[in-house]
N, CA and C atoms as a LAMMPS dump frame, in Angstrom:
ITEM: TIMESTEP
0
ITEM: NUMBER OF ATOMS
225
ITEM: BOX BOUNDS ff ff ff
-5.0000000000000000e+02 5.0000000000000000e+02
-5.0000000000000000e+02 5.0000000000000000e+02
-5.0000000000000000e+02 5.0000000000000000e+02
ITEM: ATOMS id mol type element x y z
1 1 1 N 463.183 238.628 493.887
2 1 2 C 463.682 238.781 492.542
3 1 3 C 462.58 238.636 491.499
4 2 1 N 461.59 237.803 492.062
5 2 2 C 460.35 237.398 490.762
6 2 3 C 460.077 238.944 490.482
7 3 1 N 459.723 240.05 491.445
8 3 2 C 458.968 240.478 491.41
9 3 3 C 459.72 242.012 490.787
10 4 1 N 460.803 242.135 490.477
11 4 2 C 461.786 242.888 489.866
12 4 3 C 461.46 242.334 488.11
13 5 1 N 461.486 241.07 487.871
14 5 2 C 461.607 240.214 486.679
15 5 3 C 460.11 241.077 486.054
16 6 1 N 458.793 240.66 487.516
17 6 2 C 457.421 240.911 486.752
18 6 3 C 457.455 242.779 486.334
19 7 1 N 458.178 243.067 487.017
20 7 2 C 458.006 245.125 486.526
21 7 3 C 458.66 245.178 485.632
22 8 1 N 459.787 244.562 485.527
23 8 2 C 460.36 244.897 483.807
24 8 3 C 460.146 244.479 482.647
25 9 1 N 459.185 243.006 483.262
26 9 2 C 458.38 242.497 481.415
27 9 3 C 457.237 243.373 481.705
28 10 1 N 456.656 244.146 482.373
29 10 2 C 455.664 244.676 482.888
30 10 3 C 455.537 245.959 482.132
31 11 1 N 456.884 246.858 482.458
32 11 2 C 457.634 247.883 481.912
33 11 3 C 457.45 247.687 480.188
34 12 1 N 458.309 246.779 479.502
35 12 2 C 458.364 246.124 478.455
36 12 3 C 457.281 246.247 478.005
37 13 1 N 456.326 245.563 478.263
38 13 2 C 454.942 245.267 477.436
39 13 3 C 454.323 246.631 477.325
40 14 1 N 454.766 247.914 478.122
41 14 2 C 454.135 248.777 478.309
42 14 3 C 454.206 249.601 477.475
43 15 1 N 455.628 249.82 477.344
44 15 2 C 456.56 250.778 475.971
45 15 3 C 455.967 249.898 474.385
46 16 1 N 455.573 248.902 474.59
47 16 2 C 455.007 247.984 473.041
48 16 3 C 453.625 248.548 472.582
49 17 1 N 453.185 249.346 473.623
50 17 2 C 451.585 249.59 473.18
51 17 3 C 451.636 250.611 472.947
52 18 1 N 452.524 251.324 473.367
53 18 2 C 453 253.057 472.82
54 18 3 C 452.974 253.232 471.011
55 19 1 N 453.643 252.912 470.182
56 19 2 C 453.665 253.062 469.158
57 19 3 C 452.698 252.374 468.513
58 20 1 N 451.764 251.07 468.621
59 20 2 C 450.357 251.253 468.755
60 20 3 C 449.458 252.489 468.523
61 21 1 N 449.232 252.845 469.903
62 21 2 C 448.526 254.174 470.157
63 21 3 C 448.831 255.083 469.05
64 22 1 N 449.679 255.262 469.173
65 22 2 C 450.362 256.646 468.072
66 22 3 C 450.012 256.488 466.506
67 23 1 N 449.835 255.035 465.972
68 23 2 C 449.229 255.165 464.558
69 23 3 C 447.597 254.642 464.657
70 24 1 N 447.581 254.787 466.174
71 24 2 C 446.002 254.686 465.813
72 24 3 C 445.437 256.642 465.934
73 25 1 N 446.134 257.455 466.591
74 25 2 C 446.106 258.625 466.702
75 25 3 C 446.287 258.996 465.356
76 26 1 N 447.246 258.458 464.287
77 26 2 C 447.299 259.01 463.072
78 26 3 C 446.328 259.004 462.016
79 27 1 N 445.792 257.39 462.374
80 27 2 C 444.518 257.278 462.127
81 27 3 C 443.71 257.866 462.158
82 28 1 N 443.574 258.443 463.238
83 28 2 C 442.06 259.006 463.587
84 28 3 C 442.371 260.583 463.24
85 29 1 N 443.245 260.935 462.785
86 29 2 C 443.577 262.262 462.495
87 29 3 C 443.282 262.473 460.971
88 30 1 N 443.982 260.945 460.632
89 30 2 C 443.797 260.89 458.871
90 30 3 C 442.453 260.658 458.159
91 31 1 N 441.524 260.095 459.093
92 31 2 C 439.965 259.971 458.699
93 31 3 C 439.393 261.104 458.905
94 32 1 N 439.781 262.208 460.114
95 32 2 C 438.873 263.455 460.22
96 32 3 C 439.217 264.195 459.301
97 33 1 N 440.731 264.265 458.731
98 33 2 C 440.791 265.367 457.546
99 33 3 C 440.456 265.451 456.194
100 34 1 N 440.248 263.627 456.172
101 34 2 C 439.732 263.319 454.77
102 34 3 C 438.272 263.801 455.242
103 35 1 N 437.602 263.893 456.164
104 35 2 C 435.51 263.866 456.208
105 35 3 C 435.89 265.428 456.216
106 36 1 N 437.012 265.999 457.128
107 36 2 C 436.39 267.398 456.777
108 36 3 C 437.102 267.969 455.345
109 37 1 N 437.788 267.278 454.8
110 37 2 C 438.067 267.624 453.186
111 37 3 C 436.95 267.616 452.288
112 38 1 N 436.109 266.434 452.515
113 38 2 C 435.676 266.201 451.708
114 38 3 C 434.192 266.819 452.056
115 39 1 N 433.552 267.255 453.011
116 39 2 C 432.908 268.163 453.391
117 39 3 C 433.061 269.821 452.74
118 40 1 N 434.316 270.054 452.839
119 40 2 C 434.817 271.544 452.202
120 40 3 C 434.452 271.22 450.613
121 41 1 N 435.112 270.187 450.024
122 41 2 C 434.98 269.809 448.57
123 41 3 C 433.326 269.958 448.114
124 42 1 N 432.247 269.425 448.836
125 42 2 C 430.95 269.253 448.872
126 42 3 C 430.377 270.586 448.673
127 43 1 N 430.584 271.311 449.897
128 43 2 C 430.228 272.879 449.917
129 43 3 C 430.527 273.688 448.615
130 44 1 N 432.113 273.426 448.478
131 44 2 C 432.143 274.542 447.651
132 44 3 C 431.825 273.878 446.339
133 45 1 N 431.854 272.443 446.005
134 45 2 C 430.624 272.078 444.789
135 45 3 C 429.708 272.572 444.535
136 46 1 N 428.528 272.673 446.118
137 46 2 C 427.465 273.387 446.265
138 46 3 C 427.232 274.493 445.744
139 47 1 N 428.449 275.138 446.121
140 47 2 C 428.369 276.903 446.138
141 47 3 C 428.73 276.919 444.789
142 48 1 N 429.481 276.447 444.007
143 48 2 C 429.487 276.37 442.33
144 48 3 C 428.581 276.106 441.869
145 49 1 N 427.695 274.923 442.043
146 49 2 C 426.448 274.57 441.025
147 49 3 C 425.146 275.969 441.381
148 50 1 N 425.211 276.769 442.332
149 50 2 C 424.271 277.318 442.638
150 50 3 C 424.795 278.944 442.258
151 51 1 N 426.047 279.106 442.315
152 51 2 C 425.884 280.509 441.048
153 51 3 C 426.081 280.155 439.743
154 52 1 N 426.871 278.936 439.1
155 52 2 C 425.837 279.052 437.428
156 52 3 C 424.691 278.571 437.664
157 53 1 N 423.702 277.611 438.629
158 53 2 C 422.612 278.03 438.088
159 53 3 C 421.423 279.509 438.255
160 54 1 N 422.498 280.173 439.345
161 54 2 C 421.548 281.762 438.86
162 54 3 C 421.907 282.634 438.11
163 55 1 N 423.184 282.519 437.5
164 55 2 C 423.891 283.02 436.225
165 55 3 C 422.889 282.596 435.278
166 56 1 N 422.235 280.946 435.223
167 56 2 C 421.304 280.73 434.13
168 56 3 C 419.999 281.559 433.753
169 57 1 N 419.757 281.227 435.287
170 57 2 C 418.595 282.446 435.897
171 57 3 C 418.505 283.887 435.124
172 58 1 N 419.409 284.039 434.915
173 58 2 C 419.633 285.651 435.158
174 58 3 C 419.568 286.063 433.67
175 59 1 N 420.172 284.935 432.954
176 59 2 C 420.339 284.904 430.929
177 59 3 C 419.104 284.659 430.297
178 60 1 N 418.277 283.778 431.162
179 60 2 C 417.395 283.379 430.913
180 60 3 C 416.404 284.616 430.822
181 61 1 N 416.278 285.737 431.594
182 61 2 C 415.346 286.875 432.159
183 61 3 C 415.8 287.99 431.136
184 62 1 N 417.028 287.744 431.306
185 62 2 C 417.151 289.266 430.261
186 62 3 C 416.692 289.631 429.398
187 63 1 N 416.913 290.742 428.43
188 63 2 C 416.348 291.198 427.132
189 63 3 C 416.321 290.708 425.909
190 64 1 N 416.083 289.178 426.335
191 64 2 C 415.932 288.396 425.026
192 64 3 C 416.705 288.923 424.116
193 65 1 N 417.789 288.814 424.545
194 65 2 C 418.946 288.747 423.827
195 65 3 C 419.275 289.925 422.806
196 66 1 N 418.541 290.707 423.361
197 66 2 C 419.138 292.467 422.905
198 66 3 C 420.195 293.113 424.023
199 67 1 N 421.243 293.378 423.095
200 67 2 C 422.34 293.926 424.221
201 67 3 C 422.222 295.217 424.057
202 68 1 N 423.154 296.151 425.076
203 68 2 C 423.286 297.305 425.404
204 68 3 C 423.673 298.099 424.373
205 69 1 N 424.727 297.192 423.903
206 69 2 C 425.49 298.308 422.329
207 69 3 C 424.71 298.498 421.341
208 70 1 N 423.565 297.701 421.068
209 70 2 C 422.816 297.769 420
210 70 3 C 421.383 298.96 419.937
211 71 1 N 421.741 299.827 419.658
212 71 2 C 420.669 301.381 420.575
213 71 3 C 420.005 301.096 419.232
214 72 1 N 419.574 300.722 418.036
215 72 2 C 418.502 300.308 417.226
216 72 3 C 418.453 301.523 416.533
217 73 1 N 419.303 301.635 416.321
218 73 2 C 419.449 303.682 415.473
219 73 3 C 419.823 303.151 413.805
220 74 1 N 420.427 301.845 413.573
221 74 2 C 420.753 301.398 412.028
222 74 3 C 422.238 301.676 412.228
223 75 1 N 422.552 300.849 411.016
224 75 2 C 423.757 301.114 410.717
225 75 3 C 423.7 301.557 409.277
């Protein structure tokens, strides 16, 4: 009989570590999506600061600030 008693606190203790596991799985699900969120967030920061600054680039080069409409004929 002991040994019926030891498999079912055995059993018991076993099903207790189950739902455990499962919010440590949530865990570890909820830390990778925040690093790869915040990885995506980074990039496309990246990728923003680096076309205005060749948009700057680009204002900076032009025709000193003579535009196209202005053909220099008078008004």
């Amino acid at each position: 009989m002991e040994d019926n008693l030891e498999s079912v606190s055995y059993e018991m203790d076993r099903h207790e570590e189950s739902p455990s596991s499962g919010w440590m799985r949530v865990g570890v699900v909820a830390v990778a999506s925040a690093l790869v969120g915040g990885l995506a967030a980074a990039w496309f920061y990246h990728k923003t600061l680096a076309k205005l600054r060749s948009a700057e680039e680009e204002n900076q080069h032009s025709e000193y600030g003579i535009s196209d409409y202005d053909s220099g004929d008078g008004i």
